[in-house]
Every structure is written in structure tokens, then in C-alpha cells.
C-alpha positions as CSV (number, residue, x, y, z in Angstrom):
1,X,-28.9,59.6,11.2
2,X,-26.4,56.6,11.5
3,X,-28.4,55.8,15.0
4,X,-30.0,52.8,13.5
5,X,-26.5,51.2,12.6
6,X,-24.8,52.2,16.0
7,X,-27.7,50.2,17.4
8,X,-27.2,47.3,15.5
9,X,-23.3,47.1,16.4
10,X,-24.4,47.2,20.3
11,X,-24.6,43.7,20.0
12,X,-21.7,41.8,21.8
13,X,-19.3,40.2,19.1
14,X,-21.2,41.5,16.1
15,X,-17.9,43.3,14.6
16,X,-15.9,40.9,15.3
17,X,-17.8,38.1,13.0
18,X,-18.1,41.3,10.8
19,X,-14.9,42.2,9.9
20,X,-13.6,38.1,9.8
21,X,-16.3,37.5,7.4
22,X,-16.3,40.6,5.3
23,X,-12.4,39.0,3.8
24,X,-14.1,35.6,2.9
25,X,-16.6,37.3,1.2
26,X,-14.2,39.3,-0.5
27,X,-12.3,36.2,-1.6
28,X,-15.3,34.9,-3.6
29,X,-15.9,37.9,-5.2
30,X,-12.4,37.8,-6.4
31,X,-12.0,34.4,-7.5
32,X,-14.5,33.9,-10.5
33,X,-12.4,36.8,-12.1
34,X,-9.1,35.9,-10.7
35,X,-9.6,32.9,-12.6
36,X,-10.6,34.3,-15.7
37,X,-7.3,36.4,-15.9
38,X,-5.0,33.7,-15.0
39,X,-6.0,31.0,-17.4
40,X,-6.5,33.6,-20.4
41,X,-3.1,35.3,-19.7
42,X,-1.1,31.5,-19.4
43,X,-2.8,29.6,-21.6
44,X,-3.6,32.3,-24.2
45,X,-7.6,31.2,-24.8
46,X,-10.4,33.3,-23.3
47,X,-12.8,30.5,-24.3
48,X,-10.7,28.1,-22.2
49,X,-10.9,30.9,-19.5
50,X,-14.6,31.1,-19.4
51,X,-15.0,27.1,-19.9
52,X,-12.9,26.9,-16.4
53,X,-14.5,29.4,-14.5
54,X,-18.0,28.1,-15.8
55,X,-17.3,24.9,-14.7
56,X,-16.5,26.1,-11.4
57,X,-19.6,28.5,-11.1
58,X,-21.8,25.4,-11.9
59,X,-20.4,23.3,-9.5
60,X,-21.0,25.9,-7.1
61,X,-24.5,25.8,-7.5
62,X,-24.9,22.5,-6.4
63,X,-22.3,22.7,-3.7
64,X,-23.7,25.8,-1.9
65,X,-26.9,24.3,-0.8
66,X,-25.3,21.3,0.4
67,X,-22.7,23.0,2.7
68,X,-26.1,25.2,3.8
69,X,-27.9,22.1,5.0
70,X,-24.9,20.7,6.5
71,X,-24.1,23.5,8.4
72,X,-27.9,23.7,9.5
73,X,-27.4,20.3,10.8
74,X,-23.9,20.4,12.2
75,X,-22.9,24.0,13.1
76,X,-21.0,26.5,11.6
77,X,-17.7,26.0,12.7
78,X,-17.9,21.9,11.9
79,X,-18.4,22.1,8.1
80,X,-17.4,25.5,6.9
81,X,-14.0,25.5,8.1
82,X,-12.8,22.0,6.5
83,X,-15.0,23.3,3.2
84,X,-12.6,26.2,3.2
85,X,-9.6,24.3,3.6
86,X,-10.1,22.0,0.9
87,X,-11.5,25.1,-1.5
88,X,-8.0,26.6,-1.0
89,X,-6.3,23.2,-1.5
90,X,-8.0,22.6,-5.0
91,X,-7.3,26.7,-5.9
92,X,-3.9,26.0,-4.9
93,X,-3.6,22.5,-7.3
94,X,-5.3,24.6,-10.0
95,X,-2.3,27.2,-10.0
96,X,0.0,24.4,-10.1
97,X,-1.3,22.8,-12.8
98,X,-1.6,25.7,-14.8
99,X,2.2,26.5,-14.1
100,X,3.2,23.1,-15.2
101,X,1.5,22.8,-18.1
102,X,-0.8,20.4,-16.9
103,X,-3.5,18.8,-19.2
104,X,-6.4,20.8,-19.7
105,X,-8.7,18.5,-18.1
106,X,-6.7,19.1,-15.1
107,X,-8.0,23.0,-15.2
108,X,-11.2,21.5,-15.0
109,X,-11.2,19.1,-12.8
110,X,-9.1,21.2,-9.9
111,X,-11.9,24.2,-10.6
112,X,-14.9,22.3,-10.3
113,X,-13.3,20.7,-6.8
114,X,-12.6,24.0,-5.6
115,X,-15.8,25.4,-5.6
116,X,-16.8,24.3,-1.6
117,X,-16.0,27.9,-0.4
118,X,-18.8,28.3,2.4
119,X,-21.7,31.1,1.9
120,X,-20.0,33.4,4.4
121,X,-22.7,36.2,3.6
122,X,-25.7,33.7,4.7
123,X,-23.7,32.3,8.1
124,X,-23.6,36.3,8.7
125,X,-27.0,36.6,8.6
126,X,-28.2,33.4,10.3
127,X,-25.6,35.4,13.0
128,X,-27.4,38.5,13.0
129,X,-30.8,36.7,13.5
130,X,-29.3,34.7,16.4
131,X,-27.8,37.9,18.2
132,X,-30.6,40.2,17.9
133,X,-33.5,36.8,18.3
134,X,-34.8,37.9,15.0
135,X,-36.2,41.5,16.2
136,X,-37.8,42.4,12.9
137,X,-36.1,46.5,13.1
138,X,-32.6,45.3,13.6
139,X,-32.4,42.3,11.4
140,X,-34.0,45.2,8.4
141,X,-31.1,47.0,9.3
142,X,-29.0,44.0,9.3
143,X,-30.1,43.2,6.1
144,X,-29.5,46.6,4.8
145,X,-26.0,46.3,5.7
146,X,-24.9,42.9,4.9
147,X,-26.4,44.2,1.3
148,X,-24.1,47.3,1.8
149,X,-20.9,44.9,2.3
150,X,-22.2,42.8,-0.9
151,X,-21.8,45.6,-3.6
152,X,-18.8,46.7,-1.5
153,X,-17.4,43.2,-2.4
154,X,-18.2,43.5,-5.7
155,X,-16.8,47.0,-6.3
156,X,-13.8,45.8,-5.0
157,X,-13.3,42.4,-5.5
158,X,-12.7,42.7,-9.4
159,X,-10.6,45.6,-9.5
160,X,-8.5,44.0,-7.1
161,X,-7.9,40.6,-8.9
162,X,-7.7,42.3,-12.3
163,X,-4.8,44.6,-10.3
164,X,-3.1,41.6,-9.3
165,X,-3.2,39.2,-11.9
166,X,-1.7,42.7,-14.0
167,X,0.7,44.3,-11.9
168,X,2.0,41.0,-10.0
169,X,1.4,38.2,-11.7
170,X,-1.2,36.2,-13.4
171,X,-1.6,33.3,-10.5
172,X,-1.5,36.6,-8.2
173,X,-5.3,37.4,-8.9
174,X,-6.1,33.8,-7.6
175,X,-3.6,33.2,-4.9
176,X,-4.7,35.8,-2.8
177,X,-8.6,34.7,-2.8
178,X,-7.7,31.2,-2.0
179,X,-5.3,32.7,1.5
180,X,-8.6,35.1,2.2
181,X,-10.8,32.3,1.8
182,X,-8.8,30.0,4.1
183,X,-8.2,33.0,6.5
184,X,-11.4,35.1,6.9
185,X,-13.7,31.3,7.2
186,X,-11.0,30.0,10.0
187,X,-11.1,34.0,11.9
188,X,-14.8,33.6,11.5
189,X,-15.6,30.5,12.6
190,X,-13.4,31.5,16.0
191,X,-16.2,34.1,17.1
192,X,-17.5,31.3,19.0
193,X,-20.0,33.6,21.0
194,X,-22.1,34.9,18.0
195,X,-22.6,31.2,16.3
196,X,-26.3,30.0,16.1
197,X,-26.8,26.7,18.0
198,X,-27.7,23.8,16.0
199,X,-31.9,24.4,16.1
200,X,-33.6,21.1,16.6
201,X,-35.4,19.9,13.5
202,X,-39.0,21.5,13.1
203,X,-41.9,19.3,12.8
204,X,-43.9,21.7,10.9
205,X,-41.1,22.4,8.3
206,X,-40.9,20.4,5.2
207,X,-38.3,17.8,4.7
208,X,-36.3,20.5,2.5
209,X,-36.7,23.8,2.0
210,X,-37.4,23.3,-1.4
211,X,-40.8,21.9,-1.1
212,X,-41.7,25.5,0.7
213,X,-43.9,26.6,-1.4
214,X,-43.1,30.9,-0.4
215,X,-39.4,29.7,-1.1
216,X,-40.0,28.5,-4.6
217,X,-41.7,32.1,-5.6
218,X,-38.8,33.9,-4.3
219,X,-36.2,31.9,-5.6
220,X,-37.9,31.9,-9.5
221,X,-37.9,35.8,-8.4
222,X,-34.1,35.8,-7.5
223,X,-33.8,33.8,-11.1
224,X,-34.6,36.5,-12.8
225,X,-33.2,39.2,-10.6
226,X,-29.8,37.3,-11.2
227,X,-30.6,37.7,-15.1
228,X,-30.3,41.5,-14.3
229,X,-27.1,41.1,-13.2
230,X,-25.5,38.8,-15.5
231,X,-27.2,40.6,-18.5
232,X,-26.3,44.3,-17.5
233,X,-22.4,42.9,-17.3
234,X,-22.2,41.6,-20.3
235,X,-24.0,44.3,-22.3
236,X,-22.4,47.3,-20.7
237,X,-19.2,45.8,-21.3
238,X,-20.4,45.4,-25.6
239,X,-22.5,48.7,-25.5
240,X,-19.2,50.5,-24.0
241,X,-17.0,48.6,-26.8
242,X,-19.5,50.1,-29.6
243,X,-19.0,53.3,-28.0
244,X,-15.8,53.2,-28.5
245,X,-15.0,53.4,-24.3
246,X,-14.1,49.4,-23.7
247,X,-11.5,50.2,-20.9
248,X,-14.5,52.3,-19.0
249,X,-17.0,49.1,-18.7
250,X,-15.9,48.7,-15.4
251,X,-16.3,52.1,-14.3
252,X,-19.5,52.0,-15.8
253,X,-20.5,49.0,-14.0
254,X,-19.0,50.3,-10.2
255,X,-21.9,53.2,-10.8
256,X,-24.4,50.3,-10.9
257,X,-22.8,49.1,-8.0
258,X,-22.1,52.4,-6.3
259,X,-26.1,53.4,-6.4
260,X,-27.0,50.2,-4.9
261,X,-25.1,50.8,-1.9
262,X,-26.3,54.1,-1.5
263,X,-29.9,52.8,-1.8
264,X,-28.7,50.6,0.9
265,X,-27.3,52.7,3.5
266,X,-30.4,55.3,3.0
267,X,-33.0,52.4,3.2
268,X,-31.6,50.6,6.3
269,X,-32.2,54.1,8.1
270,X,-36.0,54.8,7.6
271,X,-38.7,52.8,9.1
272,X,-40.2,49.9,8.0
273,X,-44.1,50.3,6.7
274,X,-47.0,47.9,5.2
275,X,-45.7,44.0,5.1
276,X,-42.6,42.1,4.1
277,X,-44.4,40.9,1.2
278,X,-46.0,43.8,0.0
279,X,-42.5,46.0,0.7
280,X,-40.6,42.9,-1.5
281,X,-43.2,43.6,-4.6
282,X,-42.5,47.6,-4.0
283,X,-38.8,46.9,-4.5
284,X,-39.0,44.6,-7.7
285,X,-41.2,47.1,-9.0
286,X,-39.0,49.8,-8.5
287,X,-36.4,47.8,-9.6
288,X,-38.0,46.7,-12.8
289,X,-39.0,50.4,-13.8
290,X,-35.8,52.1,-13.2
291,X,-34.0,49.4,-15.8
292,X,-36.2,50.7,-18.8
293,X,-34.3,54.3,-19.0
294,X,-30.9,52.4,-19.4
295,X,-32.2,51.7,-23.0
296,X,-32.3,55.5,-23.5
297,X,-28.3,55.9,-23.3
298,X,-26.7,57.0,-26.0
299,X,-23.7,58.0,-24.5
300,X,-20.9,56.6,-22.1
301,X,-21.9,59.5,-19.8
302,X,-25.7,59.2,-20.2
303,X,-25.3,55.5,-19.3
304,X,-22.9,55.8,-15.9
305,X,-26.0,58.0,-14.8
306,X,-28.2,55.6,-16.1
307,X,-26.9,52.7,-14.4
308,X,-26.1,54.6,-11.2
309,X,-29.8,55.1,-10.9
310,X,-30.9,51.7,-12.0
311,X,-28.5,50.6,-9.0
312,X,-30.6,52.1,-6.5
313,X,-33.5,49.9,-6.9
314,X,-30.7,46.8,-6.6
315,X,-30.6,47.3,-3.0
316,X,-33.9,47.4,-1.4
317,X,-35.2,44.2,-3.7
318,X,-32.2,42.6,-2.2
319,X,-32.9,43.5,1.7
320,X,-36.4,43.0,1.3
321,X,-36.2,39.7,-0.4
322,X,-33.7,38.4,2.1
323,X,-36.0,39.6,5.0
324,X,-38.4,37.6,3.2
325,X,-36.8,34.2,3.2
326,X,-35.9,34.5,6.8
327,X,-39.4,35.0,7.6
328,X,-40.3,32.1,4.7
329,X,-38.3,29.6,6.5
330,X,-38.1,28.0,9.9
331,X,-34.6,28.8,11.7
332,X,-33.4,24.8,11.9
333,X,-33.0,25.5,8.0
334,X,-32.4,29.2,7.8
335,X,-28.5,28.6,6.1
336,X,-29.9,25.6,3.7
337,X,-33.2,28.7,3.0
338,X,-30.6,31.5,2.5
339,X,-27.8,29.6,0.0
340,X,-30.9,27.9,-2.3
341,X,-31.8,32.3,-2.3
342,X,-28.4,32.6,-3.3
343,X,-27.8,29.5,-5.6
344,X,-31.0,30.8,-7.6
345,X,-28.9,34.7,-7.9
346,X,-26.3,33.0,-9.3
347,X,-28.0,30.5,-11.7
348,X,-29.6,33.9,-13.1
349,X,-26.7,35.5,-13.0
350,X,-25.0,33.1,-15.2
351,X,-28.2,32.4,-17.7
352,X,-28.4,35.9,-18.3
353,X,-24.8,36.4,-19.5
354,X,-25.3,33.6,-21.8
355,X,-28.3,34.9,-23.3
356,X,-27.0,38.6,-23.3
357,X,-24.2,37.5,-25.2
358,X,-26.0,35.6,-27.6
359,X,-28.1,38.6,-28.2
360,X,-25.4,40.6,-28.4
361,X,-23.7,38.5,-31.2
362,X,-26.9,38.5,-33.0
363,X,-28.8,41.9,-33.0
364,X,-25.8,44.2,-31.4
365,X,-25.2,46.4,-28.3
366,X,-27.4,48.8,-28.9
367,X,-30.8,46.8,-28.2
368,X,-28.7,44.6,-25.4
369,X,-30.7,46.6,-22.4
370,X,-33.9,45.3,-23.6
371,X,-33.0,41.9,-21.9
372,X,-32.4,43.2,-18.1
373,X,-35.3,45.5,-18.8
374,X,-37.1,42.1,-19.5
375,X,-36.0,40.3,-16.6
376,X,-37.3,43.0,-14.4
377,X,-40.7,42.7,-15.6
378,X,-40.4,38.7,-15.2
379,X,-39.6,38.9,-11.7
380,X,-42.2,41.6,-10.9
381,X,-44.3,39.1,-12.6
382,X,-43.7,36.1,-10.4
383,X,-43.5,38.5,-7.3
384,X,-47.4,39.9,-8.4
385,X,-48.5,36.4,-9.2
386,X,-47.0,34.6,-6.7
387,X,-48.2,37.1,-3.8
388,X,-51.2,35.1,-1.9
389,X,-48.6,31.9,-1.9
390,X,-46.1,34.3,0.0
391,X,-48.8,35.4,2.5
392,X,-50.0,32.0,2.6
393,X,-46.8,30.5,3.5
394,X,-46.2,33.2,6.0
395,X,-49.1,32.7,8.1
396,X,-48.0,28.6,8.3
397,X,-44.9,29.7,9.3
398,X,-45.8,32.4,12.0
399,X,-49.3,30.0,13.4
400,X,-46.8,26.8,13.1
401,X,-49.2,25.4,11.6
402,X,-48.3,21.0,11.0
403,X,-50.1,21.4,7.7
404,X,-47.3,20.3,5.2
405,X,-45.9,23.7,3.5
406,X,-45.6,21.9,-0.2
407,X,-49.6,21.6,-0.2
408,X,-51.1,23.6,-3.2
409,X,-53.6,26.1,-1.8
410,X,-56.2,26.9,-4.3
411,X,-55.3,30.8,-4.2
412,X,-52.2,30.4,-5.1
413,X,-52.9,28.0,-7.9
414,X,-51.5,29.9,-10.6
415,X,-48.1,30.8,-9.0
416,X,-45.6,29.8,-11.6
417,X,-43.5,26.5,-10.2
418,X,-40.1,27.0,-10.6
419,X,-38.2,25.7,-13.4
């Protein structure tokens, strides 16, 4: 049964970039949180709290895909280890400052400097392409497990800050991200053998990833996929409130978490069928229907079901998406590809916290699942409508075709352009 993941692991020095990475990605699942906790619990404010935090999640957005064409152009190793070390040097100024009573504008500035913390998760899978040449069975596996390790991260990564910053210390909670940052990039970076050479530039790709055409479908896609996310955190955590279960939200959101990686493990072991692009608009749809029960919950034990079941249509979304960008993009710019992916998760992520918690405020808890159920049906939306630009973009890249990939073909005129 586990045959297919055995396999994967035959490769030489796949385990060891594995088990290095898996602590830097750890880290940044720890540090938005970490930081949270420490600046509520010293300074007394949640609104600071979220203010700092959301100024470093924004800077982040634009930092990501830098450090991704960078390291396309320079190497692994080159930029993500000195992005590392100056991440943990501004976490570590940010503590300080909070533990000397800095000025608030300090907060700000040391959080927003911080956020150069390299996209371990995407380097992973740039290795995993590299080690297995892109063999399309092994790199769904791949993908199934790298997805695997992501909700792991985020099962984990929370409690384990929360726990810190608690039973420690408040700087706790942030102090250890910053050391596994620092740690798991440098231990990574040292499995030499696995790193992807630096790819010559390809002629037939456009001059940034962003003018591909495929990419810009997925990544409005991932926009509203990330809505999901940041929508069903902030609502479970009201709805559970109202229900009079506020200390469970996390629980409660760990089932979401827990039936994504189950979907993940399961669909990483059957056999792929039909096209990427087709199998990507399976998974949003899948995805999309099993968020419309959650609105059904009426109690905290309905909705752990709930969201344990809306969790397993996280997973193969994710995998197949990810397949799909590698495919989308030529491998000179397959970090720069895979961090814009990422960079659009998180922008959704964050827009659809604000807007659950506006809606929240406004009409209550109790109709708060209509907005991930809404997301869903956006991005099954753009996946139906944008569908012949994802096959069109596909067949450029596989003929390598010199035809520029931000041309407008006239089937996939009314592909919504991302915003």
C-alpha cells in the first residue's frame, strides 16, 4: 500500500533534504502565531498584535517571489541561506525591542524586515522534480507528500508556539521559529547533491512568470482557495465562541487539517487518470461542494465532522494544482512559478480573514460559512472558465513553442485576468 512512497524515498538524498527542510517549514508556520502571542501578551493590545503580524504577512508577499526568482537565477544555497540569516536577525531585534520597551514603530519596522524567510516547501519540490527528472508518477506522489508535510506543519506549528509562548515565555513562541528558520535553511542548503542546477534561461518562456497566461488562472484560483482558509479560521473560531466552545476552535480546526492529510496520503497512492487539468477542476469541485454542508452545523460535534470532511477535498486541489504549475512553467523559473502559487494562497488567506471578520461583526457566526462556501464556487469558477487557457498554455509549454505565452488566444478570451 505504502509502495508508491517507498519508491519515492529510493532516490539518493531525498530524506536527507526532507527531514532539514521539514524544520524550516515548521518555523514559518510557527512564527505568524508566535508573533501574535508575544506582542498581545507584552504589550497588552490584540489590535497592535494583529497590526504587527499583518505587516509582516504583507511584506512577505512581496518578498517571496523575489527570493524565488533570485534563487532561480543564482541557486539555492546562494540566496536562501543569507535570506535566513537576516529573517532570524530582524526576529531576534523584534524580541528585543519588544523587551525594551521600544517604540511601536520599532515592532513594525523589525517585522516587516524579517519576513525574507525562504519558501522551503517550493525549493523541496523544485528538488523533487530535479531527482526524479520530472517523471510525472513520482513527482504526483511527491506532491501528495510535500502536501502531507504542509497540514502536518500547520497542525503543529500553532499548538506549538501557543505552548511556548504559555508555558515558557511569551518571546518563547518566537525565538524558537527564528533558531529553526536559521537551522533547518543552513542543514538544507548542505544536501548539496539533491540541489537543482541553475537552468539556463528559456527562450520560449516569458520574461516573468507572470505574463504566463496558465499561471495567472491558477494563481486567481489559489486566491480564492486561500479565502477558504483564511475565512474557515476566523469563522470557526466565532461560530465556536457562539457555541459557547471558544477553547475547542483549535481542535476544531486540526479536523480540517487532519482530513486533508488523510486525503493526501490516500490520493498519492492510486493512479493518476484523465489530465492535469481536468484532475485540478475535479479537485476544486470537490473541494467547493464538500464546504456547503459546513453551513448545516449546529453543533460543536456536527461541525469537527463537518470540517474533517471538508478537509479532504483540501488536499487533492492542493497536489493537483501544484502538479499544474510545474507543468505551467518552464524549469529555469520553476521556484519564481511555485512562490507567486504560494504568494497568491497567502494573499487569499489574508483577504478572507478580513472579510470573514467583517461579516462576522456584522451578520454573526451563524451565516459566517456562507463565505468559504462562496469562495469555493469562485475558484471552481475560474478553474471552469479558465480551462482552454490551461490546455492552451500546456501545449506551448510541452511543443516549446517561441510563440510569447502572454498572447491572448481567442478561446480563452473570457478567462477572468487576475486582479
Amino acid at each position: 500500500m505504502l509502495t508508491p512512497y517507498r519508491q519515492l524515498f529510493s532516490a539518493k538524498g531525498s530524506i536527507g533534504f526532507t527531514t532539514t527542510g521539514f524544520l524550516a517549514r515548521l518555523a514559518l508556520s510557527m512564527s505568524g502565531i508566535g508573533t501574535l502571542v508575544m506582542v498581545a501578551s507584552i504589550r497588552d493590545s490584540y489590535a497592535l498584535a494583529g497590526a504587527v503580524s499583518g505587516a509582516s504577512l504583507a511584506a512577505t508577499l512581496l518578498t517571496i517571489p523575489l527570493l524565488g526568482r533570485l534563487i532561480d537565477r543564482y541557486g539555492q544555497s546562494r540566496i536562501a541561506v543569507p535570506a535566513a540569516a537576516w529573517s532570524a536577525l530582524m526576529s531576534a531585534a523584534l524580541v528585543l525591542c519588544l523587551s525594551f520597551d521600544a517604540p511601536t514603530w520599532t515592532l513594525f519596522a523589525t517585522s516587516i524586515l524579517s519576513a525574507t524567510a525562504p519558501n522551503v516547501g517550493g525549493m523541496a519540490r523544485a528538488r523533487w522534480a530535479e531527482v526524479h527528472d520530472g517523471n510525472a508518477d513520482c513527482m504526483h506522489v511527491a506532491n501528495s507528500f510535500e502536501q502531507i508535510l504542509d497540514e502536518v506543519c500547520f497542525i503543529l506549528g500553532p499548538i506549538l508556539a501557543v505552548g511556548l509562548a504559555t508555558g515558557i515565555a511569551p518571546e518563547a513562541g518566537r525565538i524558537v521559529p527564528l533558531v529553526l528558520t536559521l537551522v533547518g535553511t543552513f542543514l538544507f542548503a548542505a544536501q548539496r547533491s539533491t540541489e537543482p542546477p541553475v537552468q539556463p534561461a528559456d527562450p520560449s518562456a516569458s520574461r516573468s512568470p507572470l505574463r504566463n497566461r496558465g499561471l495567472q488562472v491558477m494563481m486567481l484560483a489559489f486566491l480564492f482557495t486561500g479565502s477558504i482558509f483564511g475565512s474557515l479560521e476566523m469563522v470557526t473560531v466565532a461560530f465556536s465562541d457562539s457555541l459557547g466552545y471558544k477553547s475547542s476552535s483549535g481542535a476544531v480546526l486540526a479536523m480540517q487539517a487532519i482530513g486533508s492529510a488523510v486525503a493526501g496520503m490516500l490520493f498519492g497512492m492510486i493512479t493518476l487518470r484523465g489530465t492535469s487539468t481536468s484532475r485540478f477542476l475535479t479537485g476544486v469541485a470537490g473541494m467547493a461542494l464538500l464546504m456547503l454542508p459546513l453551513n448545516l452545523a449546529g453543533s460543536i460535534w456536527s461541525l469537527a465532522v463537518l470540517m474533517f470532511l471538508a478537509g479532504m477535498g483540501t488536499s487533492p486541489t492542493m497536489i493537483t494544482g501544484m502538479g499544474l504549475v510545474q507543468e505551467l512553467i518552464p524549469r529555469s523559473q520553476i521556484n519564481e512559478g511555485m512562490t507567486l502559487a504560494v504568494t497568491s494562497l497567502l494573499g487569499g488567506i489574508s483577504l478572507g480573514g478580513m472579510v470573514a471578520g467583517w461579516s462576522v461583526e456584522r451578520f454573526g457566526a451563524d451565516s459566517g460559512y456562507l463565505l468559504p462556501s462562496a469562495a469555493g464556487l469562485l475558484a471552481l469558477t475560474v478553474a471552469g472558465v479558465g480551462l482552454a487557457r490551461l490546455r492552451k498554455q500546456l501545449e506551448v509549454q510541452a511543443t516549446g513553442s517561441t510563440a510569447p505565452a502572454d498572447i491572448t488566444e481567442p478561446s480563452a478570451a473570457q478567462a477572468p485576468p487576475v486582479q
